[in-house]
DRENDO-1510 file (C-alpha; in Angstrom, 1 decimal, always signed):
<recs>
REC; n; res; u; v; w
REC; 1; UNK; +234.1; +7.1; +115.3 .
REC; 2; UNK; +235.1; +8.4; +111.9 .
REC; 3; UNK; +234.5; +11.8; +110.0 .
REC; 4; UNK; +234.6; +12.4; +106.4 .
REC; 5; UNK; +238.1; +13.7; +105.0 .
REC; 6; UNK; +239.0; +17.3; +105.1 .
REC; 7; UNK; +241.6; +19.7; +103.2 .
REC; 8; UNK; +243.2; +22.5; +104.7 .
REC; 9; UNK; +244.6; +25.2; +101.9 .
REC; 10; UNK; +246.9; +28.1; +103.4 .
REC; 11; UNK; +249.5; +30.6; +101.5 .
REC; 12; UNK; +252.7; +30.1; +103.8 .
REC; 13; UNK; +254.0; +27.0; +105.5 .
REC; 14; UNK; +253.6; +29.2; +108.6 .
REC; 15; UNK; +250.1; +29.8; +108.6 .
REC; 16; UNK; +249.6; +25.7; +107.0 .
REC; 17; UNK; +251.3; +24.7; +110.7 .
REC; 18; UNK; +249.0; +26.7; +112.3 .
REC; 19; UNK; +246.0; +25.7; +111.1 .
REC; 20; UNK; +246.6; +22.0; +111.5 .
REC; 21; UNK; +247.7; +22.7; +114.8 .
REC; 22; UNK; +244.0; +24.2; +115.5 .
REC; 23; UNK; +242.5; +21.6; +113.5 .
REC; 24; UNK; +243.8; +18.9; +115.7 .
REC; 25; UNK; +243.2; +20.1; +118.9 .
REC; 26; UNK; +239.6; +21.1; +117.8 .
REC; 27; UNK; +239.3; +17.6; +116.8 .
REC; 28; UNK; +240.0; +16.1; +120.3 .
REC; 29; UNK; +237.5; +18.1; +122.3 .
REC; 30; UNK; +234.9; +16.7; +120.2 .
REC; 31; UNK; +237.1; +12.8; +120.5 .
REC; 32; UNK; +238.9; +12.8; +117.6 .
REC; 33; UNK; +241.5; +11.6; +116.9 .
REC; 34; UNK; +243.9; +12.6; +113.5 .
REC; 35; UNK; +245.1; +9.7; +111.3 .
REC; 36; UNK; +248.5; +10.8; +110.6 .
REC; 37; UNK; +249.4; +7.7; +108.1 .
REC; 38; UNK; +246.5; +8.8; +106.1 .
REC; 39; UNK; +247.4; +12.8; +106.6 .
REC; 40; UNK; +249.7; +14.2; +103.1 .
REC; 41; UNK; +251.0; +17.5; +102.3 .
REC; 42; UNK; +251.5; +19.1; +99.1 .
REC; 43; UNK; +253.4; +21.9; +98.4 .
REC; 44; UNK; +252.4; +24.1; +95.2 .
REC; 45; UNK; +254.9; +26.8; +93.5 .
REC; 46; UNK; +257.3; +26.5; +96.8 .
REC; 47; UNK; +259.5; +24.7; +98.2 .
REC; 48; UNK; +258.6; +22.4; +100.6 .
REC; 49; UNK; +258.1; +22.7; +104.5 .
REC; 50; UNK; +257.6; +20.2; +107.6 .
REC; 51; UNK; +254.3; +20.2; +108.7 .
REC; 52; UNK; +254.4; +18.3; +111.9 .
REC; 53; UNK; +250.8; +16.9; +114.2 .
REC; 54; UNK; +252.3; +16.8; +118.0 .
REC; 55; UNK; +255.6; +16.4; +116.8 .
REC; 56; UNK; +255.1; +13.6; +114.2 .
REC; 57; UNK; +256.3; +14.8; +110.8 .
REC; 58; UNK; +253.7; +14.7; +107.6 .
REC; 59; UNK; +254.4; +13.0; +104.5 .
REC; 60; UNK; +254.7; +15.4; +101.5 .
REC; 61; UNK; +253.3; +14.1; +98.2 .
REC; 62; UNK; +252.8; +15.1; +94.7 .
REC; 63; UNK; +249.6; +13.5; +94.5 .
REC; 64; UNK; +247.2; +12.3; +96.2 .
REC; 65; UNK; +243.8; +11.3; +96.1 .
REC; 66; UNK; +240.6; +13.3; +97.5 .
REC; 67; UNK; +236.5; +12.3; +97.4 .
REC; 68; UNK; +237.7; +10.0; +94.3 .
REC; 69; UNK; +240.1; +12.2; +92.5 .
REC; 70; UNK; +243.8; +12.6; +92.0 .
REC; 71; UNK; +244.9; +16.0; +92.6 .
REC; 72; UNK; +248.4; +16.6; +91.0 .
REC; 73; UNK; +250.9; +19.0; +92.3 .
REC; 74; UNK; +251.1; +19.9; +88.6 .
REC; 75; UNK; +247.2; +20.6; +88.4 .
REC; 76; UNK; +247.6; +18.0; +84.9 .
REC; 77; UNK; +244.9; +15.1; +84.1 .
REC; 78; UNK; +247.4; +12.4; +83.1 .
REC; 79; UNK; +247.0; +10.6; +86.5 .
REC; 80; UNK; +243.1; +10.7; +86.7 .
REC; 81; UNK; +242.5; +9.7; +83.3 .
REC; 82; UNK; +244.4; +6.6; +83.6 .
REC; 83; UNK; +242.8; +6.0; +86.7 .
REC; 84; UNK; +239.2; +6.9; +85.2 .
REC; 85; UNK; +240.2; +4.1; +82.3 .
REC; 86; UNK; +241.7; +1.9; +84.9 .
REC; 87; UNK; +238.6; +2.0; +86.8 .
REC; 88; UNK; +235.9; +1.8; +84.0 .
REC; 89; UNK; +238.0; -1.1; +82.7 .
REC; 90; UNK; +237.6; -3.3; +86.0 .
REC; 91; UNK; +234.1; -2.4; +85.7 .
REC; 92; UNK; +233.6; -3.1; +82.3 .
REC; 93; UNK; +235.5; -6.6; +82.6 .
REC; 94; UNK; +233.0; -7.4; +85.3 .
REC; 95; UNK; +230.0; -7.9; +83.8 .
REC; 96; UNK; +231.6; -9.5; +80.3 .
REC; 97; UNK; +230.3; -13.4; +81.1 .
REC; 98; UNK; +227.1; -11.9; +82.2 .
REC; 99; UNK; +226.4; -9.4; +80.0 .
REC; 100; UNK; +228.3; -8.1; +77.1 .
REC; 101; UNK; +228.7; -11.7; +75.7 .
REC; 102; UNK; +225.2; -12.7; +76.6 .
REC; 103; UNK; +222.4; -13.2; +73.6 .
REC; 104; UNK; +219.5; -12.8; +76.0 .
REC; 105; UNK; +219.8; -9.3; +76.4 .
REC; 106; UNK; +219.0; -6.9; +73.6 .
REC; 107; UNK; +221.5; -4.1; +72.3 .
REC; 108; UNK; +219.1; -0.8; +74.0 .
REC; 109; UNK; +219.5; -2.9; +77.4 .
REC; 110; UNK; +223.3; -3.4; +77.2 .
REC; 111; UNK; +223.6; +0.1; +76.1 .
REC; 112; UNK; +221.8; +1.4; +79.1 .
REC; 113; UNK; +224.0; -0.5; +81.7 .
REC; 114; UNK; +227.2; +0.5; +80.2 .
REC; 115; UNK; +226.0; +4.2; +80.6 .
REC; 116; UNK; +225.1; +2.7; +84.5 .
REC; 117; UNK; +227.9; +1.2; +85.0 .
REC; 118; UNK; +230.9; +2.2; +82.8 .
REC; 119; UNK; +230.3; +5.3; +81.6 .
REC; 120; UNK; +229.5; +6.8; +85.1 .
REC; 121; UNK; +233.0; +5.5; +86.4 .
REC; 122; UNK; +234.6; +7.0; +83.1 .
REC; 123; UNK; +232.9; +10.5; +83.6 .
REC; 124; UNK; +233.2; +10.7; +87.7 .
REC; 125; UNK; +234.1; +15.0; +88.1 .
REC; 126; UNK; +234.3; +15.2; +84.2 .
REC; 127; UNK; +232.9; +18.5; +84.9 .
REC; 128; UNK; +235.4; +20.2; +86.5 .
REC; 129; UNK; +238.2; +18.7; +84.1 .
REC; 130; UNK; +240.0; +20.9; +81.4 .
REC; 131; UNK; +241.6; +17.7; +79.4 .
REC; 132; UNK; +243.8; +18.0; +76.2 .
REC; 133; UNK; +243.4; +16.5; +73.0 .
REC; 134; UNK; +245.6; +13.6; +74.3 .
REC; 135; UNK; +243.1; +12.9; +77.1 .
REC; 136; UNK; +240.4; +13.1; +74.7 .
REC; 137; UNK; +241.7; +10.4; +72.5 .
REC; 138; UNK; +242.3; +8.7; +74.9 .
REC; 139; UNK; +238.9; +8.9; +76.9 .
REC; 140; UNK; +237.4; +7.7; +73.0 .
REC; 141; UNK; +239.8; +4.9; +72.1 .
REC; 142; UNK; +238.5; +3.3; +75.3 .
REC; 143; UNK; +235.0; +4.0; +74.5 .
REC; 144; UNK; +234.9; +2.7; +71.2 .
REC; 145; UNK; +236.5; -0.3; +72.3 .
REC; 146; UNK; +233.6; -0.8; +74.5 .
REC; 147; UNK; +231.3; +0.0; +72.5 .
REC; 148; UNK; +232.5; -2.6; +69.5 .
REC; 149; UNK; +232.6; -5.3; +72.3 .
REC; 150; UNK; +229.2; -4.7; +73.2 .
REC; 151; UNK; +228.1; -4.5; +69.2 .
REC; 152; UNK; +230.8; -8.2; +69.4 .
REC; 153; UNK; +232.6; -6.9; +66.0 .
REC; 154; UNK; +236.1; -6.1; +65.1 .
REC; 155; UNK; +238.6; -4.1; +63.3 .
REC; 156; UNK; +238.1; -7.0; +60.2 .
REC; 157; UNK; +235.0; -5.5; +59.7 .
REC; 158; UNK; +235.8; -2.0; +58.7 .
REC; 159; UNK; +233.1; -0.3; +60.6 .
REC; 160; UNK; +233.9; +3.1; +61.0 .
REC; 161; UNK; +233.8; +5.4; +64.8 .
REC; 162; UNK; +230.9; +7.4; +63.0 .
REC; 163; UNK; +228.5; +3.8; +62.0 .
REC; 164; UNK; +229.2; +2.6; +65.7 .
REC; 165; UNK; +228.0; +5.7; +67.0 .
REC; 166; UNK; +225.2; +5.9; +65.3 .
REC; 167; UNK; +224.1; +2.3; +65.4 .
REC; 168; UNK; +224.8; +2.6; +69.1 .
REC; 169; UNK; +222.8; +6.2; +69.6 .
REC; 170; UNK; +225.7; +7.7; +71.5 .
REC; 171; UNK; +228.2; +10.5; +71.8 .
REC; 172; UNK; +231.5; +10.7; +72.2 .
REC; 173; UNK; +233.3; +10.8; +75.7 .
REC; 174; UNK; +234.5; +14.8; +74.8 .
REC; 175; UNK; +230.9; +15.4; +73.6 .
REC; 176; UNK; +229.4; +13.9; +77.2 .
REC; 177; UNK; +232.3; +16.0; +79.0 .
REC; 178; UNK; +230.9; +19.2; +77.6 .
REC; 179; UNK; +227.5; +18.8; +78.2 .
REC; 180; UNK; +228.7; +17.9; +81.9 .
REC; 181; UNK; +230.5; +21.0; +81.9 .
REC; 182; UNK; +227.8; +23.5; +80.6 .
REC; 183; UNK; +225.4; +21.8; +82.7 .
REC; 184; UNK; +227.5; +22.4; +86.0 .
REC; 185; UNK; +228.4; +26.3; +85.0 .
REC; 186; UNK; +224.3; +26.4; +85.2 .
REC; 187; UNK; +224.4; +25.3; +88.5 .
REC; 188; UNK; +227.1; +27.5; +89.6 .
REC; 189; UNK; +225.6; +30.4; +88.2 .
REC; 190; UNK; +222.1; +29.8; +89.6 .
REC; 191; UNK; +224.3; +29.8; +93.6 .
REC; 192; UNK; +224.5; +32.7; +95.8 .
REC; 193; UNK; +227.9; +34.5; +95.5 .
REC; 194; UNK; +229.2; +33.9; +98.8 .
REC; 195; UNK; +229.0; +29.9; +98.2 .
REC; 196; UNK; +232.7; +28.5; +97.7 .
REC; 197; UNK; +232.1; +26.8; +94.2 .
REC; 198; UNK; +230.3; +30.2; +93.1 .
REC; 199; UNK; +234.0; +32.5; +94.1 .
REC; 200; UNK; +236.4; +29.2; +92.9 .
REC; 201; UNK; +235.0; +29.4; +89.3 .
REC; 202; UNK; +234.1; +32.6; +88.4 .
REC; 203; UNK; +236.5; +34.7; +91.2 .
REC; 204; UNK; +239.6; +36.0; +90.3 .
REC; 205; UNK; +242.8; +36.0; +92.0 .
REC; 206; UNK; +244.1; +39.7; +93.8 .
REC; 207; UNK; +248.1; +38.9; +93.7 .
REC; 208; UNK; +249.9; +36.7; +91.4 .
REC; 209; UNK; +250.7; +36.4; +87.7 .
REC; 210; UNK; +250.3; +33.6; +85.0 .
REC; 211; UNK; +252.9; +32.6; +82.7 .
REC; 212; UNK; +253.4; +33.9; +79.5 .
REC; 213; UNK; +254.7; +31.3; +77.8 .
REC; 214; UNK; +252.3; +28.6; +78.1 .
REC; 215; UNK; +250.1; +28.7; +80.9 .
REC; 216; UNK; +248.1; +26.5; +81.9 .
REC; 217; UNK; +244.7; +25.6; +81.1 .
REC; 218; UNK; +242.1; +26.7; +83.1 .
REC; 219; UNK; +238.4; +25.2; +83.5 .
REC; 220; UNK; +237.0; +29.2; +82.8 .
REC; 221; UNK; +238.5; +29.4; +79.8 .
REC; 222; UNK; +237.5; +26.2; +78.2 .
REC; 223; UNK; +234.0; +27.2; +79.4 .
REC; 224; UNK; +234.2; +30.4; +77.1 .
REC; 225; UNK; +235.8; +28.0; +74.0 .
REC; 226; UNK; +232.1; +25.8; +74.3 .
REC; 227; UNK; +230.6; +29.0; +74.6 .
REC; 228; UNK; +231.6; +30.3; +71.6 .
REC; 229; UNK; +231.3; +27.2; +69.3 .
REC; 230; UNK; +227.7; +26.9; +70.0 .
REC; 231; UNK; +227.4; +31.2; +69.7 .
REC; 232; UNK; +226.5; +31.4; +73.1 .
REC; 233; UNK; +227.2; +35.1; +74.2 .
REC; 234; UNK; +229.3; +35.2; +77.0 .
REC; 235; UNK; +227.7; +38.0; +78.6 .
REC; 236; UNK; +224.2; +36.8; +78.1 .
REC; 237; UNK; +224.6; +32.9; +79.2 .
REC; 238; UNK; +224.3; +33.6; +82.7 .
REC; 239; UNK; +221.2; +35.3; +82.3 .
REC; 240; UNK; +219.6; +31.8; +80.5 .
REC; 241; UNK; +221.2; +29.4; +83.0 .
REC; 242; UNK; +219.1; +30.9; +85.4 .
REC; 243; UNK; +215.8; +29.1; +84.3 .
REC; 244; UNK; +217.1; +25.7; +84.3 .
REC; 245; UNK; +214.9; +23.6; +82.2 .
REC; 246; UNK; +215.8; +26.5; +79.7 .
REC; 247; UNK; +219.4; +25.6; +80.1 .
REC; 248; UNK; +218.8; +22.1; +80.1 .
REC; 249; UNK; +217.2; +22.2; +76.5 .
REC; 250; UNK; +219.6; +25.1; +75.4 .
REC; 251; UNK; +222.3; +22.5; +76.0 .
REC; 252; UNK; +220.7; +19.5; +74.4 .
REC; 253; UNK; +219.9; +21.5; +71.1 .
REC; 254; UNK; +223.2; +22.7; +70.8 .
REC; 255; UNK; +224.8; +19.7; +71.4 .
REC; 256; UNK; +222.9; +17.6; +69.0 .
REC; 257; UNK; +223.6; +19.9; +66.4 .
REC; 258; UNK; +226.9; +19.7; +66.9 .
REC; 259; UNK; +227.4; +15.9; +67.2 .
REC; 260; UNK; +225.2; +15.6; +64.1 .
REC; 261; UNK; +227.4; +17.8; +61.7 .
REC; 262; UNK; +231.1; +16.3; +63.5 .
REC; 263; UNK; +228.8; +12.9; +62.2 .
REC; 264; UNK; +228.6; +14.1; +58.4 .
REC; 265; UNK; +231.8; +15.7; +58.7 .
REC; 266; UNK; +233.6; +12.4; +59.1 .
REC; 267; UNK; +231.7; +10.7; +56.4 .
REC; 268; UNK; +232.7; +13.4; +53.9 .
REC; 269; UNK; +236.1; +13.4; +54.8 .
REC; 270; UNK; +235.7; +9.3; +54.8 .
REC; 271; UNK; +234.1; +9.2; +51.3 .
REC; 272; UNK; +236.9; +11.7; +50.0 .
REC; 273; UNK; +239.4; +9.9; +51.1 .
REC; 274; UNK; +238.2; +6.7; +49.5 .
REC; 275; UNK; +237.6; +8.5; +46.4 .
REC; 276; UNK; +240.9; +9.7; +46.6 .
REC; 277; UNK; +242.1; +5.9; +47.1 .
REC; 278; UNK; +240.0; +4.6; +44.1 .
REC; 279; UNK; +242.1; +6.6; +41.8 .
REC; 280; UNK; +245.6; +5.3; +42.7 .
REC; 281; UNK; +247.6; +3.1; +40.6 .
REC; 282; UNK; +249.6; +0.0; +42.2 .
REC; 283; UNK; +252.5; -1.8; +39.2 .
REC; 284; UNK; +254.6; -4.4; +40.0 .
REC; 285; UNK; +258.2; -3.8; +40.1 .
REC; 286; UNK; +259.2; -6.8; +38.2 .
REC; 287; UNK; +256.6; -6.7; +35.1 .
REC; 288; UNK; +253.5; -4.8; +33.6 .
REC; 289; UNK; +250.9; -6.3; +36.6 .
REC; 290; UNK; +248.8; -3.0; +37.6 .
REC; 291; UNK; +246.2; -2.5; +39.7 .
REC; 292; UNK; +243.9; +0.3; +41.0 .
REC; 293; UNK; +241.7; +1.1; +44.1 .
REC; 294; UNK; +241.8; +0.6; +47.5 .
REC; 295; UNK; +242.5; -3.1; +47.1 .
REC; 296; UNK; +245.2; -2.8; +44.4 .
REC; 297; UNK; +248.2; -3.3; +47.1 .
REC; 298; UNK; +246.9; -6.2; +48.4 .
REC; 299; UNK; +246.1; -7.7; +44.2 .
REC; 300; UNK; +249.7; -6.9; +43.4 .
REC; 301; UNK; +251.3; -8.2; +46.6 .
REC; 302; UNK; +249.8; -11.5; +46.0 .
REC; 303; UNK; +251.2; -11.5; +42.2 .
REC; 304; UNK; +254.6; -11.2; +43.9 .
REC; 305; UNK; +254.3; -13.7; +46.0 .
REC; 306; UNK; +253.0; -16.2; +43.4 .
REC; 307; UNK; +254.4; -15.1; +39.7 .
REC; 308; UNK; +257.9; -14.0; +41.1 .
REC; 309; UNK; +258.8; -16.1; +44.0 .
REC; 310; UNK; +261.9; -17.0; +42.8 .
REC; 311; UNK; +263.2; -14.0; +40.5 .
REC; 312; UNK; +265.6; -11.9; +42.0 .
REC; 313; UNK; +265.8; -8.5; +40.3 .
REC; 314; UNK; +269.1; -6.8; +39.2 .
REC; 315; UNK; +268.1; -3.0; +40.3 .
REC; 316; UNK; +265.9; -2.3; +42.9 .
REC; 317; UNK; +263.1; -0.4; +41.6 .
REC; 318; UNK; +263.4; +3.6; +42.1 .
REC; 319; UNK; +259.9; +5.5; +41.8 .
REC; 320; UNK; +259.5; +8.6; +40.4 .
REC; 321; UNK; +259.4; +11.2; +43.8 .
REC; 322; UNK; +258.8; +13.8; +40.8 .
REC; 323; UNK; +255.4; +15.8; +42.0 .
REC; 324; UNK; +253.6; +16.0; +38.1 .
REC; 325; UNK; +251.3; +18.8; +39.3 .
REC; 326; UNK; +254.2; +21.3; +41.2 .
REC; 327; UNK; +258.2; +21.3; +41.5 .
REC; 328; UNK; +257.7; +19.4; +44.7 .
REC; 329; UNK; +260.3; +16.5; +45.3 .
REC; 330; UNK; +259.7; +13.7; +48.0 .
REC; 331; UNK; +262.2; +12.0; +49.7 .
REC; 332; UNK; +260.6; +9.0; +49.7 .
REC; 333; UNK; +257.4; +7.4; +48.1 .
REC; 334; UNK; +255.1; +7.8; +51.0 .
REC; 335; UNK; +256.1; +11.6; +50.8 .
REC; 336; UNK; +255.1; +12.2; +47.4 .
REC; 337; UNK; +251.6; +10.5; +48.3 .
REC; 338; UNK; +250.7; +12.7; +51.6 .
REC; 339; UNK; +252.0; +15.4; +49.0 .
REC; 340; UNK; +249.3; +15.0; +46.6 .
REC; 341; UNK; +246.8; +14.1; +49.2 .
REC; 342; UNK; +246.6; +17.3; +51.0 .
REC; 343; UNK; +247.8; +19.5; +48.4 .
REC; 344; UNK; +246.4; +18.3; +45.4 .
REC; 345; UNK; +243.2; +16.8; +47.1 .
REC; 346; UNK; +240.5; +18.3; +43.9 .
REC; 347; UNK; +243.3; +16.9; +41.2 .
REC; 348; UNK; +241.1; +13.5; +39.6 .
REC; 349; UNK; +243.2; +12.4; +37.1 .
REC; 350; UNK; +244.4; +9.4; +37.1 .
REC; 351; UNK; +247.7; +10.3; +35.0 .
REC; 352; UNK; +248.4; +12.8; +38.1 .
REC; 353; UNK; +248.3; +10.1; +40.4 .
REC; 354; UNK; +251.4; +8.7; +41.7 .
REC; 355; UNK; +252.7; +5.2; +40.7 .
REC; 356; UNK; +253.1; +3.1; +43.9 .
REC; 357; UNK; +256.1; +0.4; +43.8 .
REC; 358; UNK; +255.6; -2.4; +46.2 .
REC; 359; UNK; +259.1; -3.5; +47.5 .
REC; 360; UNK; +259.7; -7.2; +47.5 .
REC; 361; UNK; +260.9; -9.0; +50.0 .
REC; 362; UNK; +264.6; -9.3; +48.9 .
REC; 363; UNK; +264.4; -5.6; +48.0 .
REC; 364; UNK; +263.3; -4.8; +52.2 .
REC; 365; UNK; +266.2; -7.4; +52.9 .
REC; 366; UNK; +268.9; -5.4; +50.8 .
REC; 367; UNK; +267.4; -1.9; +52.4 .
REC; 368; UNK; +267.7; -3.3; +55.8 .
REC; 369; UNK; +271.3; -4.9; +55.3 .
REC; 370; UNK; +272.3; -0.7; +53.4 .
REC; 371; UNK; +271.0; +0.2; +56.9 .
REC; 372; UNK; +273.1; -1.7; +58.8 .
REC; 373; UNK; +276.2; -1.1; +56.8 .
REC; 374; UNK; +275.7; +2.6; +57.3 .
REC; 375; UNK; +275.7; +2.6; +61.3 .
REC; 376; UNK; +279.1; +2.4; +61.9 .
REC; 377; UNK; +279.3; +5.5; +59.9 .
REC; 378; UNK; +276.6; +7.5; +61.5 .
REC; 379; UNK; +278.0; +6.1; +65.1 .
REC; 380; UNK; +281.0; +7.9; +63.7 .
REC; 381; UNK; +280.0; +10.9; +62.8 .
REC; 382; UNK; +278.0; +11.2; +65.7 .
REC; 383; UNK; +281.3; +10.8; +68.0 .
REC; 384; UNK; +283.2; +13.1; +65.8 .
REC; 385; UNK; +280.4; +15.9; +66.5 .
REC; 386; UNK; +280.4; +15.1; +70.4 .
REC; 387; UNK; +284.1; +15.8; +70.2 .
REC; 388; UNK; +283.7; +19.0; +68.3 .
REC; 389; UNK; +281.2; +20.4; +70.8 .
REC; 390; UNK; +283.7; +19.2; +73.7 .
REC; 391; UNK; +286.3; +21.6; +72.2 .
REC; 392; UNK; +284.1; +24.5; +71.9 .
REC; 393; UNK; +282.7; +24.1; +75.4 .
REC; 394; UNK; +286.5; +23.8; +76.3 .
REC; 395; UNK; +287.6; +26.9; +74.3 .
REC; 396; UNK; +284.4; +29.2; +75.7 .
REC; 397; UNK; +285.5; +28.1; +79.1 .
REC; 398; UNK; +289.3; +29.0; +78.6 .
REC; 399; UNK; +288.2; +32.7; +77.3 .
REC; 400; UNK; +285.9; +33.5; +80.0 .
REC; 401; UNK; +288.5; +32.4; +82.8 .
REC; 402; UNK; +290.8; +35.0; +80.8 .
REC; 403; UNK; +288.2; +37.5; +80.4 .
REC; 404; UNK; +288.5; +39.2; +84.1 .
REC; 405; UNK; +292.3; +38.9; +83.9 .
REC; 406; UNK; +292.2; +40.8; +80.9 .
REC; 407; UNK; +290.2; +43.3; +82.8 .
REC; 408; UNK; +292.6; +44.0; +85.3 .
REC; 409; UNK; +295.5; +44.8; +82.9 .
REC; 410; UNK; +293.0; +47.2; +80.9 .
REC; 411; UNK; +291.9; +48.9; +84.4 .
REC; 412; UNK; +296.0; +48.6; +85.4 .
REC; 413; UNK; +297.0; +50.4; +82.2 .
REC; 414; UNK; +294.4; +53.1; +82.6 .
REC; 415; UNK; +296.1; +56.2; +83.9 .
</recs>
């Protein structure tokens, strides 16, 4: 006979041994029986305790894994994410041979079975997460990876996140979380006060204090950040979430408007940038050869590789790291271009533009040997520091062992 899995939450370690003690003598009038392999303990913001079921010590954990999710003693995401990927991966690999690399299937159909499928093992309790921007990227590397697998293209064919998207009529895995999220602070809102969800997200604690210096993240408040982007007033919301098919289309218009401006976003910042891209100059080191455009590197790589295979030049070429629109000076020639990119975006002359010198291949071979030559130094340096901070640290020691003795001879001469 088996029961579904239970958690028991107490404040002290005291009252924790007490209520497993009930728990699992409850249990056995009824002719059950406690796994204690399969029974953890984890111990949050204290130290930890022996919890004991008829004398047989519990293992304490810092995570374990309840109804599908990993709950971390330090209440982060890193563990279910990569479990979420891990899990969406197997399934995804599953159904490769038969589906993704199948031509009898149309795009619409594949699409619809990785939201089935995939996407469902991706998104399990996305609603009650509170990821960072790490988890986010994450969450979309792995879905555009699926997505380009199903569309059976590849990085060679610079297609941009935004064209898959919208060739593939889909969102992106931080866009689906939100809606998950707004769509479950309905349903809370709509339950009576005295369920446990209801208190849990919108209850407060009596005793205790956060940090000030970074606390954590907690799901209310990244309920109040969506709130705000779409203008949602926070006071109000509640009163909208109670008519649900009012929510429901609240939430879709919103979120439609904002995954079609975060579309043109991109493309403007993508057209920009190739703009920007179109207007910079690529010379060879060794002659006159120049090219422009996005494609120039690649043009004037290939002349060094074919018109001076052989030539070995006497100086290494040295840019200008000279800004010609500020004072600025780079250190190095990828410097002086970010420079100019974000500072200088609206500048469109072409004479403003920085000249990019390609090294050559003896020229990276000379930089690399420089390199080497210079590590004994630094190794040096570095040892001659470590011995520096040594003394200090010996010296502070030395005057706070004298500091009380010199006490007692002030307090000794003192009349």
């Amino acid at each position: 006979m088996f029961a579904d899995d239970c958690a028991l939450v107490a404040e002290t370690p005291e009252d924790l041994q007490q209520l497993v003690d009930i728990f699992a003598s409850t249990s056995k009038k009824f002719g059950l029986n406690v796994n204690k392999d399969k029974t953890n303990c984890m111990f949050v913001n204290c130290p930890e305790r022996t919890i004991q079921i008829e004398e047989t010590p519990l293992e304490n954990v810092p995570l374990f894994k309840y109804l599908g999710t990993h709950i971390s003693k330090a209440g982060d995401l890193n563990e279910e994410i990569t479990y979420r990927i891990k899990a969406a991966s197997k399934a995804f690999g599953s159904l490769y041979q038969k589906v993704w690399n199948t031509h009898d299937l149309k795009l619409h159909t594949k699409l619809r079975i990785y939201e089935t499928v995939v996407l469902s093992s991706l998104l399990y309790s996305s609603e009650t997460w509170t990821p960072h921007n790490r988890h986010k990227k994450r969450l979309n590397s792995f879905h555009q990876r699926c997505l380009r697998t199903i569309m059976k293209t590849n990085w060679q064919d610079c297609i941009p996140n935004e064209e898959v998207l919208e060739k593939c009529q889909m969102l992106e895995i931080d866009e689906m979380i939100e809606i998950r999220r707004l769509r479950w602070a309905g349903h809370l809102s709509r339950m009576s006060e005295d369920r446990t969800p209801h208190q849990i997200a919108f209850g407060e604690l009596k005793n205790g204090k956060r940090d000030r210096c970074g606390p954590k993240k907690r799901w209310l408040d990244e309920l109040r950040v969506n709130l705000r982007s779409h203008k949602i007033n926070e006071k109000e919301w509640r009163e909208l979430a109670e008519d649900r098919d009012a929510w429901k289309g609240k939430i879709r218009e919103v979120m439609q408007k904002k995954h079609t401006t975060k579309i043109d976003s991109m493309k403007q910042r993508r057209h920009e940038r190739h703009e920007r891209e179109e207007t910079d100059i690529w010379k060879c080191p060794l002659c006159e050869f120049t090219r422009c455009g996005r494609k120039g590197r690649q043009y004037v790589q290939s002349h060094l590789s074919q018109a001076h295979k052989d030539q070995i030049p006497q100086k290494p070429a040295v840019p200008n790291l000279n800004c010609t629109l500020c004072p600025f000076v780079a250190a190095n020639p990828g410097g002086l271009s970010s420079h100019v990119r974000f500072k200088h975006r609206h500048a469109n002359d072409n004479s403003l533009r920085p000249i990019k010198l390609i090294p050559t291949q003896q020229q990276q071979q000379q930089q690399r040997r420089q390199q080497q030559q210079q590590q004994p130094q630094q190794q040096q340096q570095q040892q001659q520091q470590q011995q520096q901070q040594q003394q200090q640290q010996q010296q502070r020691q030395q005057q706070q062992q004298q500091q009380p003795q010199q006490r007692q001879q002030q307090q000794q001469q003192q009349p």
